[in-house]
Wavefront OBJ file of the C-alpha trace (Angstrom):
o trace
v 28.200 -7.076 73.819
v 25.660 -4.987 76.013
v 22.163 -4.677 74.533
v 21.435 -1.604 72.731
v 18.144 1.001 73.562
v 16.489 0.059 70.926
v 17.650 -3.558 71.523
v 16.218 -3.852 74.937
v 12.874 -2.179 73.149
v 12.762 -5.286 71.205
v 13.490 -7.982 73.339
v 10.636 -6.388 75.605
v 8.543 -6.789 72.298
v 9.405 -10.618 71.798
v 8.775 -11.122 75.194
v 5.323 -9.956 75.204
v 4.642 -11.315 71.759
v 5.655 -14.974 73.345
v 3.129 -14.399 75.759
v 0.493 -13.555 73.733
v 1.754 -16.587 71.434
v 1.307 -18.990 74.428
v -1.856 -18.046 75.256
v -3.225 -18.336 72.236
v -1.796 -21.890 72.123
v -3.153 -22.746 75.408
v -6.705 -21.459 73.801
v -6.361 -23.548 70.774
v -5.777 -26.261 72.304
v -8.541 -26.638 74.338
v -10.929 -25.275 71.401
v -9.623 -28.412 69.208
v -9.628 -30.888 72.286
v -13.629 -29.987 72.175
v -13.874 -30.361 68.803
v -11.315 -33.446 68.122
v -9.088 -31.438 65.668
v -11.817 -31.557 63.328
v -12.542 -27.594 61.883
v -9.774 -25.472 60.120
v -11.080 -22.930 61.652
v -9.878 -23.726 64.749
v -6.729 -25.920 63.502
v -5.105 -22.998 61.982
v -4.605 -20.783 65.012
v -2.928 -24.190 67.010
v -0.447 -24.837 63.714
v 0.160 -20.993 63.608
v 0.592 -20.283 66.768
v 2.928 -23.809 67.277
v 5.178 -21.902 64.249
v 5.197 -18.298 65.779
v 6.695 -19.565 69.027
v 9.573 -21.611 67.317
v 10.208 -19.048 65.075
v 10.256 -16.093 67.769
v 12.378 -18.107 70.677
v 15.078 -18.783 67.189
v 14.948 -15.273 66.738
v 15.421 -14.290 70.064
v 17.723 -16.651 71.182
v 20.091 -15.581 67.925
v 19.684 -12.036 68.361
v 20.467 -11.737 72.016
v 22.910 -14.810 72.393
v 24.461 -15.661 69.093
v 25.092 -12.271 67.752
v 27.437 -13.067 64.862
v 24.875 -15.702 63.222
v 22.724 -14.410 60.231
v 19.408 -14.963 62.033
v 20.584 -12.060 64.348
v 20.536 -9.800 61.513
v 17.763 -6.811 60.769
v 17.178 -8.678 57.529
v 16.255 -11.947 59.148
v 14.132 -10.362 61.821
v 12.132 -8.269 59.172
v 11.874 -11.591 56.896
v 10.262 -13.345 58.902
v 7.936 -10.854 60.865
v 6.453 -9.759 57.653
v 5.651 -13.136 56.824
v 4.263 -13.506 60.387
v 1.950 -10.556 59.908
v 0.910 -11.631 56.371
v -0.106 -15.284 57.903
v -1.782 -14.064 60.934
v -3.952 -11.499 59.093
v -4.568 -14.159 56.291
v -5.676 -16.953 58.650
v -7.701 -14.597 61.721
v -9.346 -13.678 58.485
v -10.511 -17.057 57.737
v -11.651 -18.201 60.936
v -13.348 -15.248 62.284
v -15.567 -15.581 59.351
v -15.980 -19.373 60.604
v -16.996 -18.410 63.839
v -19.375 -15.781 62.945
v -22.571 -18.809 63.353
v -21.152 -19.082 67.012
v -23.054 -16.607 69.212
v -21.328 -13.497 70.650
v -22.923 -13.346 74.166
v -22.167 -17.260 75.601
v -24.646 -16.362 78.265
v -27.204 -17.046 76.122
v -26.502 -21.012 75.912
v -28.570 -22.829 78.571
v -27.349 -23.775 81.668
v -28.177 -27.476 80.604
v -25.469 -27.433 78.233
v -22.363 -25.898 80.283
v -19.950 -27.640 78.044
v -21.477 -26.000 75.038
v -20.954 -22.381 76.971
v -17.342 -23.425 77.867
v -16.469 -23.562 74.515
v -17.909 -20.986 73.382
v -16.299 -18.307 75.772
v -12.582 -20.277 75.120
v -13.753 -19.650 71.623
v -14.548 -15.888 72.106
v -11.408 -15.345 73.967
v -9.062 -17.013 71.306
v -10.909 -14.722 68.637
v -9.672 -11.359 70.697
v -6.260 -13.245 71.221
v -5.252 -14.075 67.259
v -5.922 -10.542 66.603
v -4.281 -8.985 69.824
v -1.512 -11.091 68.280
v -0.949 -9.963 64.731
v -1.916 -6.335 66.086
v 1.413 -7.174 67.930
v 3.186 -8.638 65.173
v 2.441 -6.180 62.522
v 3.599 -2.656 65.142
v 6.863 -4.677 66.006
v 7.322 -5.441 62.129
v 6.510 -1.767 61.541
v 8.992 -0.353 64.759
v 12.159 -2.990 63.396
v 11.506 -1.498 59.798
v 11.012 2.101 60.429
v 14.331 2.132 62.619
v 16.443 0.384 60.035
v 15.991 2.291 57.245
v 16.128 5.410 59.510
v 19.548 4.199 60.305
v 20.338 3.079 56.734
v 19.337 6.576 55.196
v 21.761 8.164 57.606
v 24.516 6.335 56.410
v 24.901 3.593 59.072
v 24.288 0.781 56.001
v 26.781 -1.450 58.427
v 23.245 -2.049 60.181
v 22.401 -4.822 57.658
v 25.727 -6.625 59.067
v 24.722 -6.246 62.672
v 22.964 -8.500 65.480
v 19.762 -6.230 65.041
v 19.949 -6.112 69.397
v 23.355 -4.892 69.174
v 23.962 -2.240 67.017
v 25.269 0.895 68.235
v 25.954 3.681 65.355
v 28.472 5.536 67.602
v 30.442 2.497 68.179
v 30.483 1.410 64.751
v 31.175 5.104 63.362
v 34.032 5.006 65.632
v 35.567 1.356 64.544
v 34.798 2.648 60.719
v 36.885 5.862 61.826
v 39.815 3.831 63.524
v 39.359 1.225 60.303
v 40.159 3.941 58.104
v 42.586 5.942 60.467
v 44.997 2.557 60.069
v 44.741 2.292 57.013
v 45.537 5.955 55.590
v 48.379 5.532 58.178
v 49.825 2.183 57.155
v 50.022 3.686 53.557
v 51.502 7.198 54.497
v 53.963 5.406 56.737
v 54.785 3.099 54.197
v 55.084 5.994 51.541
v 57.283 7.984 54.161
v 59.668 4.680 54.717
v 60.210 4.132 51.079
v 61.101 7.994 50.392
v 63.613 8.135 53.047
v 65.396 5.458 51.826
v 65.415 7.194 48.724
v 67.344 9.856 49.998
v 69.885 7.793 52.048
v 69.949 5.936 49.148
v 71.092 8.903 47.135
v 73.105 10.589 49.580
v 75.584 7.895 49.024
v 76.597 8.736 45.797
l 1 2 3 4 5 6 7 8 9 10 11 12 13 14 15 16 17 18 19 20 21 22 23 24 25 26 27 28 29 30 31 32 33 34 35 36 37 38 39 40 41 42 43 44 45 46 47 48 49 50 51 52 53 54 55 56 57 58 59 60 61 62 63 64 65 66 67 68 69 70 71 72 73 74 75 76 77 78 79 80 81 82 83 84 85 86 87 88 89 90 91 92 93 94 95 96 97 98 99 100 101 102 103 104 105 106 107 108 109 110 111 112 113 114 115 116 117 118 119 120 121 122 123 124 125 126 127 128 129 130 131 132 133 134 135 136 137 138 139 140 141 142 143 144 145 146 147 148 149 150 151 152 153 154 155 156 157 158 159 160 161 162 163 164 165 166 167 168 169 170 171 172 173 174 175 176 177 178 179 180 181 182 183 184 185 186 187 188 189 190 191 192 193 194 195 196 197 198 199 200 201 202 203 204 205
């Protein structure tokens, strides 16, 4: 099945969200190499950011490949973005206030300890990153959410039962139409059949 508009909006979304995800991995990495995995501070954007990226490619992989699977559906999607957002805000929280001792402008480190600066700008950049991140997290949890109930509240509740990439509310008005259109003529043609032979039936006599 071809992906919908709004489909194709979010797989753009989980693509760039991935990115941002990786690089903030790559950063983490290198700030806990420096400090031998020792702060939480620094430990909690690596596990977090090790999580997001499983978590997304699942998501992605079920909602554009394996669209009959219950991690393609809205419910899913929203599930686990809101706990995403909730985690991300939670833990940037926690180590921005950790890093507050480390100063802003690196320049200001002496050139004798280049090291020291090193760190401190891969530090600086993974504090923009985690919240570029969850600023990403949180509109794509809002955009998902505002979009399904829109769709619910017009009376497309078959939504919930959809790959969230794949829904199309013309194409599943239609097979609800033609669903329906069988069935009222199964029963009419049924109640025509038996009537008929009524009459035949009676005719006889």
């Amino acid at each position: 099945m071809e992906l919908t508009r709004f489909g194709k909006r979010i797989l753009f979304a989980y693509l760039v969200l991935l990115a941002l995800d990786i690089a903030v991995l790559a950063l983490a990495a290198r700030v806990n190499i420096w400090q031998e995995f020792f702060f939480m501070a620094d430990l909690f954007p690596l596990g977090l950011s090790i999580a997001s990226l499983v978590l997304m490619l699942v998501l992605l992989l079920s909602a554009s490949g394996l669209q009959y699977t219950f991690a393609a559906r809205p419910a899913f999607h929203l599930g686990i973005f809101g706990l995403l957002s909730i985690f991300w805000l939670a833990f940037n929280a926690f180590s921005t206030s950790r890093w507050s001792d480390i100063p802003l402008p690196c320049s200001t480190i002496p050139d004798d300890f280049a090291d020291e600066r090193g760190w401190c700008q891969e530090v600086q950049a993974l504090k923009a990153f985690v919240w570029i991140l969850f600023v990403g997290v949180f509109l794509t949890t809002m955009f998902m959410a505002q979009h399904i109930f829109a769709q619910h509240r017009h009376g497309n509740s078959q939504i919930w039962r959809f790959s969230i990439m794949h829904f199309d509310p013309r194409a599943a008005d239609h097979q609800g139409h033609a669903r329906t259109s069988s069935v009222t003529a199964g029963y009419f043609g049924r109640a025509a059949s038996s009537y008929f032979a009524g009459m035949d039936s009676n005719s006889k006599f």
